[in-house]
Backbone as CSV, one residue per row, in Angstrom:
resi,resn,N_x,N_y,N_z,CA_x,CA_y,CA_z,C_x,C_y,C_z
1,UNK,-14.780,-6.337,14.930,-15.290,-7.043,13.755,-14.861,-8.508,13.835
2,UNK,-15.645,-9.239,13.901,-15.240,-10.994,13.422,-14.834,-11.239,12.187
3,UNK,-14.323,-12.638,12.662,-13.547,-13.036,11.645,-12.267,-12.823,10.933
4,UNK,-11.930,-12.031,12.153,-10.501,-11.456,11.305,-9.939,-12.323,10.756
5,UNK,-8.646,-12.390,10.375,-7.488,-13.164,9.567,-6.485,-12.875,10.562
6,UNK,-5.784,-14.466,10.290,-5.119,-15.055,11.674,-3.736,-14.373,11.200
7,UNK,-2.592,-13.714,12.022,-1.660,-13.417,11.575,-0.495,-13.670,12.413
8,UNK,0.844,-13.460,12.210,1.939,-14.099,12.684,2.214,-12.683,13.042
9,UNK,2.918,-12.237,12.528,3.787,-10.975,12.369,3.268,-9.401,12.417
10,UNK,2.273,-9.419,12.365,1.535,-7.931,12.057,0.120,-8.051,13.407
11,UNK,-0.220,-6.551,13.451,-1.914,-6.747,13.799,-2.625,-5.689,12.920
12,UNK,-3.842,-6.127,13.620,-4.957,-5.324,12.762,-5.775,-5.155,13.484
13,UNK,-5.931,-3.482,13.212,-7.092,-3.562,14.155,-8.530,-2.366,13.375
14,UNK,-9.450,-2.400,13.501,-10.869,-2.367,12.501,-11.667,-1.372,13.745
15,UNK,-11.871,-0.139,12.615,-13.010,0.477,13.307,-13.743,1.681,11.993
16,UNK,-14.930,1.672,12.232,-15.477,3.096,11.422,-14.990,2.650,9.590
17,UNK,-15.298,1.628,9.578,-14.912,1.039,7.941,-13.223,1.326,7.598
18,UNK,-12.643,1.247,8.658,-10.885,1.428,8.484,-10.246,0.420,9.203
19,UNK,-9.758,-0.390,8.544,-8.398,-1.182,8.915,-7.091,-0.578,9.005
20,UNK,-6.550,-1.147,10.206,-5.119,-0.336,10.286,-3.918,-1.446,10.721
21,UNK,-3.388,-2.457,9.233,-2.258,-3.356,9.377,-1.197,-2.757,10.063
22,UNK,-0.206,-3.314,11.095,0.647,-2.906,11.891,1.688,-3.815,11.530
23,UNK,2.820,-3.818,11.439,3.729,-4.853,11.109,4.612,-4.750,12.744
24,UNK,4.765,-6.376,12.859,4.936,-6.059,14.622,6.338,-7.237,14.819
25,UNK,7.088,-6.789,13.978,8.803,-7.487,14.077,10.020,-6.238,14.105
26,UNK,9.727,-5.508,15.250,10.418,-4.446,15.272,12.259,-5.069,15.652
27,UNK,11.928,-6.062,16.079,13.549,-6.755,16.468,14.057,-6.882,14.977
28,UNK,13.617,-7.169,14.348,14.477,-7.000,12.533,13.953,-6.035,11.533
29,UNK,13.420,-4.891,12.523,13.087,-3.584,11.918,11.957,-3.782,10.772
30,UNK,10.946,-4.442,10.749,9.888,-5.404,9.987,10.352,-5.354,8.371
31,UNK,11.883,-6.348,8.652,11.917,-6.492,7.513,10.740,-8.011,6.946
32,UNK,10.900,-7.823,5.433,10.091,-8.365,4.425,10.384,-9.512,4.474
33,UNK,11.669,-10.113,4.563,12.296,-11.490,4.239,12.209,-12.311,5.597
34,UNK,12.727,-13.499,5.886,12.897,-13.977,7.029,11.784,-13.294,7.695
35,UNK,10.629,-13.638,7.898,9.731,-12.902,8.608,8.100,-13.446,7.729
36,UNK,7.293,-13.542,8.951,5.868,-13.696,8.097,5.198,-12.948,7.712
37,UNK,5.900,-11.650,7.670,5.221,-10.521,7.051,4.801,-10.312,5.911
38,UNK,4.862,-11.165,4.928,4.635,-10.962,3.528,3.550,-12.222,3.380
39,UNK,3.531,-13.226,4.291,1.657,-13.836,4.115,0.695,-13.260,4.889
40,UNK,1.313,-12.357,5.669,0.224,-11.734,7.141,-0.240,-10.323,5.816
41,UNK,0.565,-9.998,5.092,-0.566,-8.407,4.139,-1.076,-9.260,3.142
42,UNK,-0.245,-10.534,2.546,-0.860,-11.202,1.536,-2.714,-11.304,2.370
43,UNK,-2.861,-11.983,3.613,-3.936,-12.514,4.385,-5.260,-11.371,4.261
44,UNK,-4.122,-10.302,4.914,-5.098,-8.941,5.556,-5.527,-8.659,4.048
45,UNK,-4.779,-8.689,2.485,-5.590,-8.106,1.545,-6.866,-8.542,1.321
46,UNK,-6.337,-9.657,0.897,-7.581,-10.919,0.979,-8.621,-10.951,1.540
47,UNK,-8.594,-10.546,3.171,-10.068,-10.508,3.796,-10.678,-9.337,3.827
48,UNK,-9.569,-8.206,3.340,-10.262,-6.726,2.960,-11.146,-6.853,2.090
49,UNK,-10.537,-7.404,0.699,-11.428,-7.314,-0.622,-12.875,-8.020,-0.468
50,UNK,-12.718,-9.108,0.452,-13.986,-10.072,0.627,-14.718,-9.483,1.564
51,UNK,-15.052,-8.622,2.501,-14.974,-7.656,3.192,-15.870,-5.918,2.791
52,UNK,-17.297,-6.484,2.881,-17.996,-5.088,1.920,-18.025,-4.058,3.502
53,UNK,-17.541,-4.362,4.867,-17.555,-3.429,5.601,-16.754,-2.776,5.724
54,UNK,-15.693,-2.995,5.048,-14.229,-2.163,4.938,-14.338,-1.181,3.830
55,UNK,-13.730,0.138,4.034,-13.496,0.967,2.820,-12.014,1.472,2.460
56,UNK,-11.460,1.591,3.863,-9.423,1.914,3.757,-8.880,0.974,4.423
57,UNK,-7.602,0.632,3.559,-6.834,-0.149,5.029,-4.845,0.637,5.057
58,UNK,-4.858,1.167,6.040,-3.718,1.864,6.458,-2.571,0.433,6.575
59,UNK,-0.918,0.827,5.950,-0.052,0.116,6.265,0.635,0.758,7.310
60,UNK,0.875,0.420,8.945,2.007,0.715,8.990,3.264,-0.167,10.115
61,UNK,3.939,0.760,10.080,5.302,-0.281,11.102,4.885,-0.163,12.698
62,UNK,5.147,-1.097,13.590,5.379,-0.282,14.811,6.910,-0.876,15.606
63,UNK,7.194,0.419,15.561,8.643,0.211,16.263,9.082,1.047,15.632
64,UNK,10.883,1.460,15.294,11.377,2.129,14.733,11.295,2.497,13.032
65,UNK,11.120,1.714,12.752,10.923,1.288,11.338,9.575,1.082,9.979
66,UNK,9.573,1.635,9.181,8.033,1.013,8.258,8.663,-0.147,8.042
67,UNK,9.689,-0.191,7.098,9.764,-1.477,6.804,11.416,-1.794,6.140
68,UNK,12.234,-2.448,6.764,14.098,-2.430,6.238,13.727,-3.259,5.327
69,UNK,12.869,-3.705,4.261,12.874,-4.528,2.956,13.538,-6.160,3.668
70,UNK,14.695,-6.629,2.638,14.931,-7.522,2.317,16.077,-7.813,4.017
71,UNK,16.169,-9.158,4.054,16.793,-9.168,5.560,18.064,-9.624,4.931
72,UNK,18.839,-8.414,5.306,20.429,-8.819,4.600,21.475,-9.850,5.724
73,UNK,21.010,-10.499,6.714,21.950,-11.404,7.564,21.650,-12.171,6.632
74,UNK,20.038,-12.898,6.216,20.199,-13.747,5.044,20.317,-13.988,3.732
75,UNK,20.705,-12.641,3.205,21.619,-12.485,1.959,22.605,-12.930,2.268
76,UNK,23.372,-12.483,3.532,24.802,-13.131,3.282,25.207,-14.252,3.675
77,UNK,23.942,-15.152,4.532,24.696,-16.448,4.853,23.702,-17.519,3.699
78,UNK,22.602,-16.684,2.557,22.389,-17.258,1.739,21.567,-18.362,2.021
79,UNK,20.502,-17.766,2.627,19.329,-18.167,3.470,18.166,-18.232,3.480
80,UNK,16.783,-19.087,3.259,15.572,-18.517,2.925,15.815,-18.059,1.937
81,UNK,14.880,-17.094,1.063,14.408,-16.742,0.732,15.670,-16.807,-0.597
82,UNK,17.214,-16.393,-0.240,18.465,-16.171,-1.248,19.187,-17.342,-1.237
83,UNK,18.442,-18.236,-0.686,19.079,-20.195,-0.676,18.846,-21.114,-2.319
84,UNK,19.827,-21.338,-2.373,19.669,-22.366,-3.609,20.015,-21.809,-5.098
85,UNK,20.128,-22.673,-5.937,20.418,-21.974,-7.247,19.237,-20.656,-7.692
86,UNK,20.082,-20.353,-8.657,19.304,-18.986,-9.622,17.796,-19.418,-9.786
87,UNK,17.443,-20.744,-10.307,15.972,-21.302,-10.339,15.603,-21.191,-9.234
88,UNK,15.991,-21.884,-8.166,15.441,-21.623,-7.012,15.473,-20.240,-6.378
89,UNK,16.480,-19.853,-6.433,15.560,-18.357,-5.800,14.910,-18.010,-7.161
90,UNK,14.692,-17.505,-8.054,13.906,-17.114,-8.757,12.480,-17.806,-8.684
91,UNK,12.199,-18.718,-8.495,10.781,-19.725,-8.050,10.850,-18.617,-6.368
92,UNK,11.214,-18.604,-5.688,11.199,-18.442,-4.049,10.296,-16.906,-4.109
93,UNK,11.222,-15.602,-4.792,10.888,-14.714,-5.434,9.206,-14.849,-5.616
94,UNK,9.190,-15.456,-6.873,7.539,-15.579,-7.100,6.872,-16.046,-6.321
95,UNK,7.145,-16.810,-5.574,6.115,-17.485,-4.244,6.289,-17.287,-3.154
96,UNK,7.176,-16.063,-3.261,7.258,-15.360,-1.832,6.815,-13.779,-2.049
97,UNK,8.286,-12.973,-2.075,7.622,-11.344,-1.970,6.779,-10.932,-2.984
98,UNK,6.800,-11.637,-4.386,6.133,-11.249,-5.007,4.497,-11.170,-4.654
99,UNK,4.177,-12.318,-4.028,2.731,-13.178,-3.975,2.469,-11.457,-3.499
100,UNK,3.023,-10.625,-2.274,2.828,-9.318,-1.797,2.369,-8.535,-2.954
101,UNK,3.324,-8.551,-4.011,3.174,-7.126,-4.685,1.970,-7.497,-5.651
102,UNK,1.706,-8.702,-5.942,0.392,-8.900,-6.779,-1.338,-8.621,-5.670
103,UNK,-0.964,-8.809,-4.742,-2.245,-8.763,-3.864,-2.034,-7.608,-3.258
104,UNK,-0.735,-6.295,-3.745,-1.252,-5.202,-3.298,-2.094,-4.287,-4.694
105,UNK,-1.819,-5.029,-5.717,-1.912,-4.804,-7.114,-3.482,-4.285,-6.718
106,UNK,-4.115,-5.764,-6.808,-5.527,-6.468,-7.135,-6.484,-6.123,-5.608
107,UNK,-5.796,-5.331,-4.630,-6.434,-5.083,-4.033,-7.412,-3.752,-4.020
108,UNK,-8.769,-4.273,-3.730,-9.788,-3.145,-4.257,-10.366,-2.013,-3.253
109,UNK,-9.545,-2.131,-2.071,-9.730,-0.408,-1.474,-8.386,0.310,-1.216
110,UNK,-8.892,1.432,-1.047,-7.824,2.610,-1.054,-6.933,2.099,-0.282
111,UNK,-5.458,2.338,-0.027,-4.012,1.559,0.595,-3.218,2.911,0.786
112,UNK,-3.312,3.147,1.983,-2.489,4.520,2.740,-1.411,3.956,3.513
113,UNK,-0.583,4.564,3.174,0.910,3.756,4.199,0.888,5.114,5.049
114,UNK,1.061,5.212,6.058,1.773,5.653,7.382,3.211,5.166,7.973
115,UNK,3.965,5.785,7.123,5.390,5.672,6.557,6.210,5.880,8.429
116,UNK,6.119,5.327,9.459,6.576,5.812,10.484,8.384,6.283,10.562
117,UNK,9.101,5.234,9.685,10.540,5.479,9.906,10.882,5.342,8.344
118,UNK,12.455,4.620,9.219,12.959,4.198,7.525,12.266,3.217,6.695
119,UNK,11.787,3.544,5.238,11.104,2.566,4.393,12.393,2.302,3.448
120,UNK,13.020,0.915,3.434,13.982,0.528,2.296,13.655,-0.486,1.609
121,UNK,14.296,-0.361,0.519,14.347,-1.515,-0.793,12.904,-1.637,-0.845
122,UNK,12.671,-2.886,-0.392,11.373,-3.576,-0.071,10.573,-2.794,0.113
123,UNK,11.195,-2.503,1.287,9.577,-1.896,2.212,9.386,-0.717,2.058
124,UNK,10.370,0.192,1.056,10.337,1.351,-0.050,8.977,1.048,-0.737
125,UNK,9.306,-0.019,-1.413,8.390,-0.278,-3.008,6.698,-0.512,-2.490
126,UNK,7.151,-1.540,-0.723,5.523,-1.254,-0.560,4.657,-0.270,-0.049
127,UNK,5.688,0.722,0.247,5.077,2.344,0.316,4.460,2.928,-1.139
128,UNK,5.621,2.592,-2.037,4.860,2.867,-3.357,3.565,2.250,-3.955
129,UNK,3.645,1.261,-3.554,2.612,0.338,-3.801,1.040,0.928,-3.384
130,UNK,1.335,1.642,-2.288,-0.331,2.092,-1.717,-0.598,3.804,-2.413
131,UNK,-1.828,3.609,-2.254,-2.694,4.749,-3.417,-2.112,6.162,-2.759
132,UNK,-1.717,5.968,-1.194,-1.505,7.629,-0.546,-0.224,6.796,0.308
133,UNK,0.627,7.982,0.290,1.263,8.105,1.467,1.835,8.978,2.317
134,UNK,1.448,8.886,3.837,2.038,9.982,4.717,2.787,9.937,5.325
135,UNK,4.155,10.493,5.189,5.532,9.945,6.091,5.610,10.976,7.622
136,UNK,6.352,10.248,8.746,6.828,11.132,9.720,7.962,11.961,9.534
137,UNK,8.012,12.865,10.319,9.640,13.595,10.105,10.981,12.409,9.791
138,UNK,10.469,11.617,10.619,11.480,10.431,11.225,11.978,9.567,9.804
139,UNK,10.798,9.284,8.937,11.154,8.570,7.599,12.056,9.063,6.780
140,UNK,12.431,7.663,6.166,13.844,8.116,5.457,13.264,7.046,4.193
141,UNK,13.571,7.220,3.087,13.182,6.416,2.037,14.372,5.992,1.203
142,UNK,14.271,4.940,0.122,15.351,4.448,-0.628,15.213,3.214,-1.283
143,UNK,15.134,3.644,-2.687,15.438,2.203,-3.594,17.268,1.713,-3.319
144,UNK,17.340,1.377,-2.646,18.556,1.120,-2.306,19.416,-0.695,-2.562
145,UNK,18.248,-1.133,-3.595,18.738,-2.606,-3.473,20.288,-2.668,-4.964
146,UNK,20.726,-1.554,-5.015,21.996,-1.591,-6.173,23.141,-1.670,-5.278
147,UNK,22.649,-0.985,-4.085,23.768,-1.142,-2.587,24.493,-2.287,-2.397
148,UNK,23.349,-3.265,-2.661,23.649,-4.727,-2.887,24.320,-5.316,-3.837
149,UNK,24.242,-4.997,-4.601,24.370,-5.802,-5.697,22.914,-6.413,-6.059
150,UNK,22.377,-5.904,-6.463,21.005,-6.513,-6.792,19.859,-5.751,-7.100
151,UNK,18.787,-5.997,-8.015,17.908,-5.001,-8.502,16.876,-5.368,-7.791
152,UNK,15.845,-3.947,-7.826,14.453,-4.431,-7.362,13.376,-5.653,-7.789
153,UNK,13.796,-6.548,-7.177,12.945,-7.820,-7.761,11.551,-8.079,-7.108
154,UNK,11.136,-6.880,-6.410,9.558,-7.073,-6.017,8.529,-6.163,-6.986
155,UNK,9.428,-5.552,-7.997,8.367,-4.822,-8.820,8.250,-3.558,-8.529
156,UNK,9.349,-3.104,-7.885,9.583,-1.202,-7.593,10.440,-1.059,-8.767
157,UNK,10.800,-1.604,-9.587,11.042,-0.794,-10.915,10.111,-0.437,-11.906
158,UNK,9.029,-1.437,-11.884,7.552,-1.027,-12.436,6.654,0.317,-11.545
159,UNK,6.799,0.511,-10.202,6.005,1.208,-9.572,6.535,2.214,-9.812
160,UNK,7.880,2.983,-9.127,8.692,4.179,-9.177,8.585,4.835,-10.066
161,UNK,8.869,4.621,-11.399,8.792,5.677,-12.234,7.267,5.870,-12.466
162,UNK,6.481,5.197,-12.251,4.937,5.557,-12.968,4.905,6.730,-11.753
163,UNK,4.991,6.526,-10.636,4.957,7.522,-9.406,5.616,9.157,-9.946
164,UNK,7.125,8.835,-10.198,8.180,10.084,-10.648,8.319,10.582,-11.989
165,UNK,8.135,9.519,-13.162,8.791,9.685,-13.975,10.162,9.042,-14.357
166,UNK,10.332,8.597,-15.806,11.311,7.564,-15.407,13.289,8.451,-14.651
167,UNK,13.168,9.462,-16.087,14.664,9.830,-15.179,14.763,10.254,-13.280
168,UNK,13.728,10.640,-12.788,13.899,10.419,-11.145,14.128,9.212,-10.607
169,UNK,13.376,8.083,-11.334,13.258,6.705,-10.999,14.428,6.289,-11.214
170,UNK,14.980,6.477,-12.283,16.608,5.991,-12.782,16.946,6.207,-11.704
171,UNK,17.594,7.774,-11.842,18.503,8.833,-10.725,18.445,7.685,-9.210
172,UNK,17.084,7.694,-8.875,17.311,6.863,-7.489,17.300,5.444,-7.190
173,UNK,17.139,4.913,-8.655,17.232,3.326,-8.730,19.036,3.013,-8.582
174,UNK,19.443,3.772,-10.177,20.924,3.848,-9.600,21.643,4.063,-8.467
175,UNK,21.416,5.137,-7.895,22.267,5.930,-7.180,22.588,4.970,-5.288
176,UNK,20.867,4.670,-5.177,20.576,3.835,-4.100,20.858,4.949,-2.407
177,UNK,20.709,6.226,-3.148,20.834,6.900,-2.160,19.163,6.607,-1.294
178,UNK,19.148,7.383,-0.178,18.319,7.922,0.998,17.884,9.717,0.537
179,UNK,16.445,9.019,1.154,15.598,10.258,0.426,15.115,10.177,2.172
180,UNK,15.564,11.539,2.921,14.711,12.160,4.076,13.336,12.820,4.144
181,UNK,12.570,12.875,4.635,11.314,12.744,4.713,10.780,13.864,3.846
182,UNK,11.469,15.240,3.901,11.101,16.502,3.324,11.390,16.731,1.725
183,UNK,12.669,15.633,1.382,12.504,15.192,-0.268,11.543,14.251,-0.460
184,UNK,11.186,13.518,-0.061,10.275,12.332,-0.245,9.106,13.488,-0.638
185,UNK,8.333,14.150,0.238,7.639,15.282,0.085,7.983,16.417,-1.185
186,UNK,8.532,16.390,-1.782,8.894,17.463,-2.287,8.895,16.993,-3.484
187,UNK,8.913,15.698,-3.768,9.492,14.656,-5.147,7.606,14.293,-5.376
188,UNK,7.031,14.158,-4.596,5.283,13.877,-4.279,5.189,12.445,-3.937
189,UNK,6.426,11.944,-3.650,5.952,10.426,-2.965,5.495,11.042,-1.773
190,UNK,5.551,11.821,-0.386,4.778,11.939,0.320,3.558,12.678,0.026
191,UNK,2.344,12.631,0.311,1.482,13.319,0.315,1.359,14.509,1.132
192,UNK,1.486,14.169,2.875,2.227,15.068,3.895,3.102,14.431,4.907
193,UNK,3.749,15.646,5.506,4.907,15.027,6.798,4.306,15.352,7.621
194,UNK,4.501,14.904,8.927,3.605,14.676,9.619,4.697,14.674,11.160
195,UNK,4.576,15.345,12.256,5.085,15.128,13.261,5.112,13.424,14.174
196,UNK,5.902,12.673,14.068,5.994,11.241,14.674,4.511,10.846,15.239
197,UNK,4.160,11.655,16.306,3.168,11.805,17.554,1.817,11.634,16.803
198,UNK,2.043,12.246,15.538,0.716,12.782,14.881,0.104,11.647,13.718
199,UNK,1.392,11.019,13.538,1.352,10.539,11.536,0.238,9.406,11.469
200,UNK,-0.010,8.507,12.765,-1.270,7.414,12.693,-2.684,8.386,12.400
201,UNK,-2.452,9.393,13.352,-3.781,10.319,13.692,-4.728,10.908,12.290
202,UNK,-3.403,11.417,11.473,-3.118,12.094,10.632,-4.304,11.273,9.043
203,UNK,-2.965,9.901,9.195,-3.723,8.829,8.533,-4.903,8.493,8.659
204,UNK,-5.326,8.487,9.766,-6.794,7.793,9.888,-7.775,8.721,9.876
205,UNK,-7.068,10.544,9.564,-7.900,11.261,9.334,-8.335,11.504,8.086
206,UNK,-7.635,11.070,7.221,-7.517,10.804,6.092,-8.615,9.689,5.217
207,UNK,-7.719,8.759,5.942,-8.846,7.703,5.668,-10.846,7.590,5.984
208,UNK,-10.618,8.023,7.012,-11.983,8.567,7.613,-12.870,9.392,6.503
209,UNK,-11.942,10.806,6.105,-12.755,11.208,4.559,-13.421,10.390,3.533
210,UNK,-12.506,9.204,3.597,-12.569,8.119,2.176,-13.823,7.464,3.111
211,UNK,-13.493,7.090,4.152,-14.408,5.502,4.427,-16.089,6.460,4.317
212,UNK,-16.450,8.014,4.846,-17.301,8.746,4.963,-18.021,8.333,3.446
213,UNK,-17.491,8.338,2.441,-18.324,8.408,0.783,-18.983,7.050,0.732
214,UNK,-19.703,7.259,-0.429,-20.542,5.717,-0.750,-19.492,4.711,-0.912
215,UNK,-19.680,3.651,-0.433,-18.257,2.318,-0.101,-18.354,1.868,-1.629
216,UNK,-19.488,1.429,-2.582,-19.527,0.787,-3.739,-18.328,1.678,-4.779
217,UNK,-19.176,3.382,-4.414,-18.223,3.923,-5.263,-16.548,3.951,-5.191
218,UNK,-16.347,4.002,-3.516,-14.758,4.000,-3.248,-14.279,2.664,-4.047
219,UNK,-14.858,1.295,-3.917,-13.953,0.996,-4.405,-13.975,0.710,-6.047
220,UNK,-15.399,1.303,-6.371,-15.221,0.627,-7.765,-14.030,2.336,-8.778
221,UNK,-14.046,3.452,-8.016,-12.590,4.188,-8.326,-11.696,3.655,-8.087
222,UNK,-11.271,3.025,-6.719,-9.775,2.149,-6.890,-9.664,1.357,-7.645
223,UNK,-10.802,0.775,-8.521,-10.897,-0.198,-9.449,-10.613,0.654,-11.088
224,UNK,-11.325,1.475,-11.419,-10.625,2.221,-12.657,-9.705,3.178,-12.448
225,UNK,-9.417,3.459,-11.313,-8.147,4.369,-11.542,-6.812,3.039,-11.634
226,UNK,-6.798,1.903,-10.952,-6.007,0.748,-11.545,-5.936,0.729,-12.818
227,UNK,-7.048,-0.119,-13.542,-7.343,0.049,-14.962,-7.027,1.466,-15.653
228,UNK,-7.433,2.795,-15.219,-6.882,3.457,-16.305,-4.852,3.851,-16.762
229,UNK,-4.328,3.063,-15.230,-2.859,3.254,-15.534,-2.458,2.115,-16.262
230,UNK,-3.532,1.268,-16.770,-3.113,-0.260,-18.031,-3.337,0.320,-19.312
231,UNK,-4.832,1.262,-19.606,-5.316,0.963,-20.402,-5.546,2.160,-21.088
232,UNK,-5.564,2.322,-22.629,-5.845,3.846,-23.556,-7.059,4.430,-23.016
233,UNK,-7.087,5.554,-23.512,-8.358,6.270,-23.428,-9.429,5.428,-23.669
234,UNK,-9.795,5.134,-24.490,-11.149,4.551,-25.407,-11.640,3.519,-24.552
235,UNK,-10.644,2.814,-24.091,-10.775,1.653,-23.310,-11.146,1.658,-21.629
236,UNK,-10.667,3.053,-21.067,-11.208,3.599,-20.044,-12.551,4.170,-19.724
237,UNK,-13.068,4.561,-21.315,-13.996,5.339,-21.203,-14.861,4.124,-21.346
238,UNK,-14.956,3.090,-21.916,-15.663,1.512,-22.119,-16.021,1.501,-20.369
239,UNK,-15.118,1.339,-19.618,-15.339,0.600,-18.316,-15.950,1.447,-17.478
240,UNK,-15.859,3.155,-18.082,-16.223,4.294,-16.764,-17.964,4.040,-16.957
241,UNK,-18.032,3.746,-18.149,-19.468,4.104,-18.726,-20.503,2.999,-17.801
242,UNK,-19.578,1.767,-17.935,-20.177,0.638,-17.520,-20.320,0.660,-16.033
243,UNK,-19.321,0.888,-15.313,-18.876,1.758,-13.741,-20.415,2.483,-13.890
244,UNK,-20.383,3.360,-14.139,-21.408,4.362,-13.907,-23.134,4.045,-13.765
245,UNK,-22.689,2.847,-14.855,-24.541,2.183,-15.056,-25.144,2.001,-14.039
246,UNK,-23.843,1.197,-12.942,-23.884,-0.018,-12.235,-24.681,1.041,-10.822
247,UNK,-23.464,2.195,-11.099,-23.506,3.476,-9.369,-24.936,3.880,-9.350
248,UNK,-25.110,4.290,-10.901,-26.523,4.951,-10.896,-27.612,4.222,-10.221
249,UNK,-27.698,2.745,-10.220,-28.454,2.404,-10.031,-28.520,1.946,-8.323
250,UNK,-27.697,2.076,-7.795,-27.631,1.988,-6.288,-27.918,3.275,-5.243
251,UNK,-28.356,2.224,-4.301,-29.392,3.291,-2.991,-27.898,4.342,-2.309
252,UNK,-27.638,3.758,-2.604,-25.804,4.643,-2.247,-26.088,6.606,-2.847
253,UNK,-26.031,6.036,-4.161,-26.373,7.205,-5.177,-27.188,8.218,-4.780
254,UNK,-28.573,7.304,-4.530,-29.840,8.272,-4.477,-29.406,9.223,-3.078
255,UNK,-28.905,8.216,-2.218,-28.825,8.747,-0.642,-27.668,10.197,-0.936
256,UNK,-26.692,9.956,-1.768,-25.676,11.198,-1.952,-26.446,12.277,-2.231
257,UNK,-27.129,11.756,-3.280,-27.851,13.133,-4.429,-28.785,13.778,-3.104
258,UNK,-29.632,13.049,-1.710,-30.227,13.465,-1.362,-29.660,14.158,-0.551
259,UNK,-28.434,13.722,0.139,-27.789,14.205,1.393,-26.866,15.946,0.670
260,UNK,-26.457,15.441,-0.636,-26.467,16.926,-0.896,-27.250,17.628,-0.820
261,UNK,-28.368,17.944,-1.466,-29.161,18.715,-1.618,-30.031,18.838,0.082
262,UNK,-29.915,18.583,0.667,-30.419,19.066,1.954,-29.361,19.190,3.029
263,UNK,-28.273,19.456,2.044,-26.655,20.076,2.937,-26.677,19.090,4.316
264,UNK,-26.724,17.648,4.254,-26.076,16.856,5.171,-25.425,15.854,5.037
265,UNK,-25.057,15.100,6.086,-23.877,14.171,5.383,-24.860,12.689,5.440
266,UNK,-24.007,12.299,4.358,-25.027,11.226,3.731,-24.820,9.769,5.080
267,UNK,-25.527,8.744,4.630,-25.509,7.766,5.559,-25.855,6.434,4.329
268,UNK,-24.387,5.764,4.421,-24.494,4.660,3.213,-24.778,3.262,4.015
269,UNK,-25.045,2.517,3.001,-25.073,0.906,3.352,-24.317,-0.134,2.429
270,UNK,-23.968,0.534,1.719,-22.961,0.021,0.830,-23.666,-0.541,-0.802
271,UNK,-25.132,-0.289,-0.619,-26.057,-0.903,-1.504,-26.602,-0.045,-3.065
């Protein structure tokens, strides 16, 4: 596909309406901080959403790691990103990891992490952040930024509990323990575990289901299932109605209704 988006730190690579971001700083275990990893997904969201040939885009690590969050050599020599007064990092914050967690917000197709290793702090929350996730045996998970001395300041205290519930969210916000792959699973942050060998395969088999449906509809569901975790009933049912006007009236639609009824699989254009 042309035109990709130019990246530092990550690749991407595009096939069958699936993007598959790779984060490619395995020498600092792709952490979030010190690293261009957090304008390279800011980039890749961006040209997804603008992007009507895309329908999934998979996160994952390559190397040992999904993602060690925050880079603690420069916590402690008080560096980048943890340089300067309380204003200043608090400004740095917003115009740095955050810029991530708002453009994983507002992004309008489905977001599957392929959890390969350890996901921490950070790179915990941007596992939470995506609509599915499938971890390897190998993953290990953890809100672990109390370890520090320090709270989740990318917005995994907003994500976690909507995921668990708040007392699980507490329990592991406090505690800052490590969650192994088969609690992660068991708690429903994983969706499935997945043998190392298997977990890309796995993912993109996954995704493949999604990218297969009408593309308008995939994303205009990632679009009210967003909206319905903001908004009351009444107010959901306002936007489904309006959603619906829009589906009915696309060649997408007709092609489903037809491809059912003559038991085959449909063939979209996104229209």
């Amino acid at each position: 596909m042309s035109n990709l988006p130019l990246l530092s730190d990550a690749t991407l690579d595009v096939a069958d309406r699936i993007a598959v971001l790779s984060f490619d700083r395995d020498d600092v275990r792709n952490a979030l901080t010190g690293t261009a990893l957090v304008d390279d997904i800011v980039r890749a969201l961006t040209w997804a959403n603008a992007n009507p040939k895309l329908s999934v885009l998979i996160l994952t690590g390559n190397g040992s790691a999904f993602s060690a969050g925050g880079n603690v050599k420069e916590m402690q020599s008080r560096s980048g990103l943890f340089a300067g007064s309380a204003l200043e990092i608090q400004d740095s914050y917003r115009r740095g990891i955050q810029r991530m967690t708002l453009a994983m917000d507002q992004c309008e197709l489905p977001l599957i992490a392929a959890v390969n290793g350890p996901a921490i702090g950070a790179g915990f929350d941007l596992a939470c952040m995506c609509d599915l996730r499938i971890g390897s045996r190998l993953a290990v998970c953890g809100e672990t930024f109390i370890n520090l001395g320090i709270i989740p300041g990318d917005g995994g205290a907003w994500y976690l509990q909507r995921l668990l519930g708040y007392q699980r969210a507490a329990e592991l916000t406090f505690s800052g323990r490590l969650l192994p792959a088969d609690e992660a699973l068991a708690l429903g942050l994983f969706l499935e575990v997945t043998e190392p060998d298997l977990l890309l395969t796995r993912a993109r088999e996954l995704a493949g289901q999604i990218a297969a449906k009408p593309p308008l509809a995939v994303r205009m569901t990632k679009r009210l299932l967003r909206l319905a975790r903001e908004h009351d009933l009444a107010e959901t049912l306002k936007v489904s109605a309006a959603f619906q006007g829009m589906l009915h009236q696309t060649e997408d639609h007709l092609e489903a209704i037809n491809a059912f009824l003559d038991k085959r699989p449909g063939s979209y254009r996104g229209c």
